[in-house]
C-alpha positions, 0 to 999 in steps of 0.5 A: 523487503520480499522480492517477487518475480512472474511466479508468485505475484499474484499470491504475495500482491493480488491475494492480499487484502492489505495495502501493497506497494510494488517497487519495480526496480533494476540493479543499475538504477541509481534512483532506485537504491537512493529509494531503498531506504525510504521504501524500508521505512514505510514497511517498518512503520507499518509494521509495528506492534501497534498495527493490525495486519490488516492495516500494514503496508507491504513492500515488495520489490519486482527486478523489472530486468528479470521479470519483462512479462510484469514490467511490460503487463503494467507498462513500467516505462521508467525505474523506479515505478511504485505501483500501489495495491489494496485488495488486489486492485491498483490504486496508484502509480508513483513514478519520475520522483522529483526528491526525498521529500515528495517520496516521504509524502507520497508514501505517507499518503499510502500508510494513511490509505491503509488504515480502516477506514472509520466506523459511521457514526450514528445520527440522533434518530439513528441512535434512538431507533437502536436504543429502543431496540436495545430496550434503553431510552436516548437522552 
C-alpha cells in the first residue's frame, strides 16, 4: 500500500478517477495493524488480472501523526478512520470497527461501489427506433 502525506494527496487520492480508500492510521494503533491485513486484501482483489484499472480499489495509508493538516481537514477523530473516494469526491467513512467481520463487509461494499455501473438496457420501443436507424427490423 502507497503512503501518502500533505504533499501528494491530492495527486495520488483527488486526481484519480478510481475508487480510493484512505486508511488514516498511527504506529500505536493497535487497531490499526490488526486492519492491515485486510486493507491489503482488498487492494489485492481488486487488482487482479481480470480487472480493469478503472475499476480497481486503491489503498492508501495517511500517518495521521505526521500529517495533522489532513487529519485535522476530514476531522479524523478516532484511528483508524477509512475515508472512501471515487473520483475525488468522498463518499464514505468508515470508523469505530466493531470486528473482522464487519470490515470484511464494509470493504466488500466499496469493491462493489467500484465497479461500472451496468449499461441501460433498451425498451421495446427503444430498440426498434434503433434498428430502424440501423436499417434492420425488430422481431
Amino acid at each position: 500500500m502507497l503512503s501518502v502525506n500533505e504533499r501528494n494527496f491530492t495527486r495520488e487520492v483527488l486526481e484519480t478517477s478510481s475508487t480510493v480508500v484512505v486508511d488514516f492510521w498511527a504506529p500505536w494503533c493497535g487497531l490499526c495493524r490488526l486492519i492491515n491485513p485486510l486493507l491489503q486484501e482488498c487492494q489485492n482483489q481488486g487488482n487482479d488480472a481480470s480487472s480493469a484499472s478503472s475499476h480497481r480499489v486503491k489503498v492508501v495509508r495517511v500517518n495521521a501523526d505526521n500529517n495533522l493538516k489532513l487529519t485535522s481537514q476530514y476531522q479524523i477523530k478516532s484511528l483508524p478512520t477509512l475515508l472512501v473516494f471515487k473520483d475525488g469526491d468522498l463518499i464514505q467513512r468508515l470508523e469505530g470497527f466493531r470486528g473482522r467481520e464487519e470490515l470484511r463487509i464494509a470493504l466488500q461494499n466499496i469493491r462493489e461501489i467500484a465497479l461500472p455501473k451496468s449499461p441501460e438496457i433498451l425498451g421495446k420501443a427503444a430498440t426498434s427506433k434503433v434498428l430502424q436507424n440501423s436499417g434492420h427490423k425488430a422481431a
